[in-house]
N, C-alpha and C positions, 0 to 999 in steps of 0.2 A: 633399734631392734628390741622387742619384747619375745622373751622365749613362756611357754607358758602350758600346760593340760593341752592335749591335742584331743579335740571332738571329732569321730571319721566321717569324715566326708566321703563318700565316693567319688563323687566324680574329681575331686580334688586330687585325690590320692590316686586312682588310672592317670590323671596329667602327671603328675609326679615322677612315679614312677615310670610313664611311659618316655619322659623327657631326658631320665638317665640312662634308658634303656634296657631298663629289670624287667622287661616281657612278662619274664617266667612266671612271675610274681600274678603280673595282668590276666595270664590267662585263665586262672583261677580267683577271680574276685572275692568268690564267697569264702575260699578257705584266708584271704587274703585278710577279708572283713572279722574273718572269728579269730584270724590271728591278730590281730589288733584287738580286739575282745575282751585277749586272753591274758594279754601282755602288763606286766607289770607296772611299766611306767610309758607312756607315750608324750612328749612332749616337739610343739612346734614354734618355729621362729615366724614372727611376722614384722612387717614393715606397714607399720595402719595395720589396714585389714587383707594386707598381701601377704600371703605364703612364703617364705624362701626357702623350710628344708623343715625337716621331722627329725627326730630321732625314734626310736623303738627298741628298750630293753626288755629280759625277760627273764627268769630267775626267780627265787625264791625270797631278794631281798637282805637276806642277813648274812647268809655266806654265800653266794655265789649272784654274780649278775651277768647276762649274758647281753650283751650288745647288737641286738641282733637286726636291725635295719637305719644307719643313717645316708639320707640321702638331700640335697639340695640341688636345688634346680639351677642346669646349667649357667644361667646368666647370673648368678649372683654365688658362683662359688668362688674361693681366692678371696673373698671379705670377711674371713670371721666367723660366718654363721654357721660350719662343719665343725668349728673349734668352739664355739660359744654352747651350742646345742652339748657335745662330746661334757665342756664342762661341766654342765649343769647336769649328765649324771651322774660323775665320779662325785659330784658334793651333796650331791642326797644321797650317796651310800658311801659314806665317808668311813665305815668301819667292817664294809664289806673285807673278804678274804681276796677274791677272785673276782676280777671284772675281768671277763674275757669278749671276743672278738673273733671272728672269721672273714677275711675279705680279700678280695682280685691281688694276687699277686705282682704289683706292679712297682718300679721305685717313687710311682709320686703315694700310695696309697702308704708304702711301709713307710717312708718321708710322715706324711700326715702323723699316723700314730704314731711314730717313735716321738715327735714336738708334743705327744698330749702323756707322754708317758710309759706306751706301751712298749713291750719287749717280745720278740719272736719267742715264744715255747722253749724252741732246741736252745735258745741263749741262756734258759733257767731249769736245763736240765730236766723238760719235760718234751713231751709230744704228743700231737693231739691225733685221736683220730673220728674220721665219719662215717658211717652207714650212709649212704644218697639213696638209698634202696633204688628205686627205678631211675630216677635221675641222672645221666652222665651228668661229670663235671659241676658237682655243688655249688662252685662260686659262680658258673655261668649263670650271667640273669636272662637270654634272652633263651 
């Protein structure tokens, strides 16, 4: 597996995320495409010239980094490449203050992050909140 600079593909990226089921995300390409644009750091895993998952941070860089889309394509999740992507960006922002995260409330997802590190908010004596403005339910992807 080679993780490395992710170039957006569109049509790449609709399979992607259509395969985990982030709709939300699909139904709006173009904001979807300037949000990749805009993003700080994009990076994907491949096998050869096969896809298996992206990651996408967003943030400022130096103190704060925001986590903000990793996804891997059903058939090749449970191998590594959710964890290997995840590493590769806490170690290019190695002196960052704040790497944060928002994602599905479920126990294999908190399982995931707590193995790379992370900690729920309310465990560090914080809490997060969000504006969705028109959006019910922010973590729903479809």
């Amino acid at each position: 597996m080679e993780i490395k600079e992710y170039q957006y593909d569109e049509a790449e990226i609709l399979r992607l995320y259509t395969s985990v089921g982030w709709t939300a995300y699909t139904k709006n390409m173009p904001a979807l495409r300037e949000g990749f644009r805009n993003s700080l750091l994009s990076l994907a895993a491949y096998e050869g010239e096969e896809l298996l998952g992206i990651v996408r941070a967003v943030g400022d860089g130096a103190t704060i980094v925001f986590v903000q889309d990793l996804l891997v394509f059903p058939e090749k999740q449970r191998q590594g490449v959710g964890t290997a992507l995840l590493k590769t960006v806490l170690d290019r922002f190695p002196a960052v203050r704040q790497i944060e995260l928002v994602t599905d409330n479920t126990p294999e997802t908190a399982a995931f992050y707590r193995s790379a590190g992370f900690s729920e908010l309310s465990e560090m004596g914080c809490c997060g909140f969000m504006n969705s403005g028109k959006t019910a339910g922010a973590c729903d992807h479809e």
